[in-house]
Each structure stands twice: as C-alpha cells, then as structure tokens.
N, C-alpha and C positions, 0 to 999 in steps of 0.2 A: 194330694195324691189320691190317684182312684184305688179300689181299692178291688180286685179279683176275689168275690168268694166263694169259684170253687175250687183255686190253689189252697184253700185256708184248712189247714189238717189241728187238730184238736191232739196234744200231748198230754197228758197229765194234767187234764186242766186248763192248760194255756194253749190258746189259737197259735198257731203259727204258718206264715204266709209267707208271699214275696215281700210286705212288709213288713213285715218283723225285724228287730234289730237283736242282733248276737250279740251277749254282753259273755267277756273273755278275763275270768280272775288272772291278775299274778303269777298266782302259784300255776295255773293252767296254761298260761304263756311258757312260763320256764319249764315245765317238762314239756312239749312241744317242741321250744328250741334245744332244748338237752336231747330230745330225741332224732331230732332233726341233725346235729352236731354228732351225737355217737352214730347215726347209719353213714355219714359222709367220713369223718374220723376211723371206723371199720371199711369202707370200703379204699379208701385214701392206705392204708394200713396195708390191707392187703394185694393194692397193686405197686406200693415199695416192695417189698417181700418178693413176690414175684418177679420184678425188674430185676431183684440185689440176684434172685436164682441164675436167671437168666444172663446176666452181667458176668457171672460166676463163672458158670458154662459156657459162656462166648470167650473168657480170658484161659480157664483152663485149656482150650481146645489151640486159643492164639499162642498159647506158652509153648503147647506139645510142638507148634508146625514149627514156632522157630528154634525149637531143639531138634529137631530133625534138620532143618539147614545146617542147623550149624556143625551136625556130627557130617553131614554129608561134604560142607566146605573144610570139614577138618581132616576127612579122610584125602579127599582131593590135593590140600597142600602134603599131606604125608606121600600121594604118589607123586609130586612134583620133587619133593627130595628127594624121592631112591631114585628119579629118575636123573635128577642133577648129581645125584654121587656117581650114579651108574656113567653116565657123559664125563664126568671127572676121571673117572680111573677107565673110561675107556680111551680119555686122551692121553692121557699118562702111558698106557700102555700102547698108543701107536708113537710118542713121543719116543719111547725106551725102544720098541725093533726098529725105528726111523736111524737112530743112533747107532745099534748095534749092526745094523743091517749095511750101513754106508758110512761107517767110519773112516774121519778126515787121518788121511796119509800123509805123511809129511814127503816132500820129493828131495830128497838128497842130489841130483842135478841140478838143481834150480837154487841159484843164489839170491839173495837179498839183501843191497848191498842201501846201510844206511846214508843217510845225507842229513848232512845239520846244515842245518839254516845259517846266512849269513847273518856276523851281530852288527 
C-alpha cells in the first residue's frame, strides 16, 4: 500500500493516517453498543408512551361519541312510546264514541225466525 504523508497527523506520539489501523478494546465495544442500545431503547420508549397517550385520547373521545348516540337513540325510542301509547288511547277512544255514538238497536218488527238443519 502507498502511503499519503500529508494525511499523516502525529497524536501523542503516534502517526496516524489513512493507514493506520483502529484497535477497539472489549470493554470499549460494549459501552458503545450499551450506548448505542440505551439512545434506541430511550427513544423506542418514548414513542410507546406517546402512541399509549394518543390511543388514549382517540378511545376516550370514541367512548364519548358512542354515548352520545346512544343517549340520543334512547331518547328517540322514549318518543316512539308516548307516541304509541298516545295512538293507543287515541284508538280506544274513537273505539268508545264509535260505540256510543251509533249504538246497535235491536228492531222489534223484524223477526228472526231459526231453522235446524236437517239430521
């Protein structure tokens, strides 16, 4: 490999270039991926939380609408009743001056005379 030296920067001592090779401890791996693991785990955390709010607020809002129907289809059968009782007793009562109004007369003239059948 050639080698670039005026990428070659001088640390503490040591060259470091486009050649250079990174040597990465163990323990420097795992906090790394521990860190790498709690920012995803925090942020993963925080948009449950959010969804559960939001899930929350969409169901309270869906609960209210269908108690509102339903007080509104509960009022509606209530006027369906008084209005069927109201039809009930307003046929009862053309039933009753039908009756009183044109009462069946019996005709004393007019005979009715049985017949039995032959056996």
């Amino acid at each position: 490999m050639a080698e670039v030296p005026d990428k070659n920067v001088e640390v503490n001592g040591r060259i470091v270039g486009a050649n250079s090779t990174v040597r990465l401890s163990v323990k420097t791996a795992m906090w790394i991926v521990m860190g790498i693991f709690t920012i995803v785990m925090g942020i993963l955390s925080y948009a449950y939380f959010d969804l559960k709010k939001d899930i929350n607020a969409s169901r309270q809002k869906f609960i209210e609408t269908i108690d509102e129907k339903v007080d509104d289809m509960t009022d509606d059968v209530q006027t369906i009743r008084i209005d069927q009782a109201t039809m009930k007793g307003d046929i009862k009562l053309i039933l009753d001056r039908q009756t009183r109004d044109n009462p069946i007369k019996a005709n004393p003239n007019v005979s009715v005379e049985s017949v039995v059948p032959p056996e």
